[in-house]
C-alpha positions as CSV (number, residue, x, y, z in Angstrom):
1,X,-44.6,-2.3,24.9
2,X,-43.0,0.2,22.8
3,X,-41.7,3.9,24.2
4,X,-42.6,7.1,22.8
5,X,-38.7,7.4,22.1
6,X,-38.5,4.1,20.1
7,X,-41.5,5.2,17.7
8,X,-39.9,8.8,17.2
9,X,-36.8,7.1,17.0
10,X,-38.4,4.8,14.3
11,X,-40.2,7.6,12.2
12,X,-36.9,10.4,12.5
13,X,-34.8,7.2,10.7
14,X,-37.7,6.7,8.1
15,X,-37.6,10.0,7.3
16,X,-33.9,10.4,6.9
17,X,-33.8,7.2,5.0
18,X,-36.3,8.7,2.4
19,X,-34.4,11.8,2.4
20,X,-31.1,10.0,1.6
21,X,-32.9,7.9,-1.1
22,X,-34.2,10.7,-3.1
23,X,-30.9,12.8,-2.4
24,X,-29.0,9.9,-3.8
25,X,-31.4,9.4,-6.6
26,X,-31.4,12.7,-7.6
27,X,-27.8,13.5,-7.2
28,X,-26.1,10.8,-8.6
29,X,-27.0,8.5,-11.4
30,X,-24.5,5.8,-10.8
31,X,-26.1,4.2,-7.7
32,X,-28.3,1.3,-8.6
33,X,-31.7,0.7,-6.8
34,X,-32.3,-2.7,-5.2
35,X,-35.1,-4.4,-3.6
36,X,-34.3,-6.9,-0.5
37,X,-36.2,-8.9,1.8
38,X,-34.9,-8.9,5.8
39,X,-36.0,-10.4,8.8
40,X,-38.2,-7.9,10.6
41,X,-36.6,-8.2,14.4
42,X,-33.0,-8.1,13.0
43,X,-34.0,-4.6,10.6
44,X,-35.7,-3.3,13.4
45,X,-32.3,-3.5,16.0
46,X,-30.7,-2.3,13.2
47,X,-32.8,0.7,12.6
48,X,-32.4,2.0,16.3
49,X,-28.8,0.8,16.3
50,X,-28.5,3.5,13.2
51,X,-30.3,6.2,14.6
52,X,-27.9,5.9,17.9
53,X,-24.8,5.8,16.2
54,X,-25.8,8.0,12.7
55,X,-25.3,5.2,10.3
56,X,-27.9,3.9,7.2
57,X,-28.3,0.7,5.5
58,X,-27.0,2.5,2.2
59,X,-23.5,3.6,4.0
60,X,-23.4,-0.6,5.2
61,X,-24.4,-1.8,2.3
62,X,-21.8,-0.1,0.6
63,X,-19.1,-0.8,2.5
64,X,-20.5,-4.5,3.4
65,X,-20.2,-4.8,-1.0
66,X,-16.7,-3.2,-1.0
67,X,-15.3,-5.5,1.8
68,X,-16.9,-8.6,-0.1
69,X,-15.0,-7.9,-3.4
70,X,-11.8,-6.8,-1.9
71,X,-10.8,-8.2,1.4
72,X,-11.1,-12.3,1.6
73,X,-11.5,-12.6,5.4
74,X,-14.5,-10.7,5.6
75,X,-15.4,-12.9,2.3
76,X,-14.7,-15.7,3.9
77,X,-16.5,-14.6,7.5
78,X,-19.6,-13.7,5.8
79,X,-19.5,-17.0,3.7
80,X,-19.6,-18.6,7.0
81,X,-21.3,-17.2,9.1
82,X,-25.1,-18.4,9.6
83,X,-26.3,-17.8,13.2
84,X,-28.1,-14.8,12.7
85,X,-29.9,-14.4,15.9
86,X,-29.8,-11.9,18.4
């Protein structure tokens, strides 16, 4: 069953998502715009993980990218890793 604070929760991160799309959009034209598929239950803990701690997807993706192209453990550790259940 899912709790009043989960759903605001949910909605308050969709909104600031939005908001940090069309800020970045608007205020800088060297970001790219991408289009990825993710499981549902994993996105979801993520999404309330976010809101808890006042992180975004954008702020991991770009740091998950960075890592990838400059340090080869977290290459290597992401190359490898393929238990993704919670």
């Amino acid at each position: 069953m899912i709790t009043i604070n989960y759903v605001i929760n949910t909605y308050l991160l969709d909104l600031a998502n939005i908001y940090l799309q069309i800020y970045n959009i608007m205020s800088k034209k060297d970001l790219t715009l991408t289009s990825v598929k993710i499981q549902s239950d994993l996105f979801e803990e993520f999404k309330v993980a976010c809101v808890r701690h006042k992180f975004s997807f954008q702020k991991l993706a770009d740091r998950a990218i960075h890592l990838y192209l400059t340090d080869e453990d977290f290459k290597r550790q992401i190359h490898n890793h393929n238990n993704i259940e919670l």
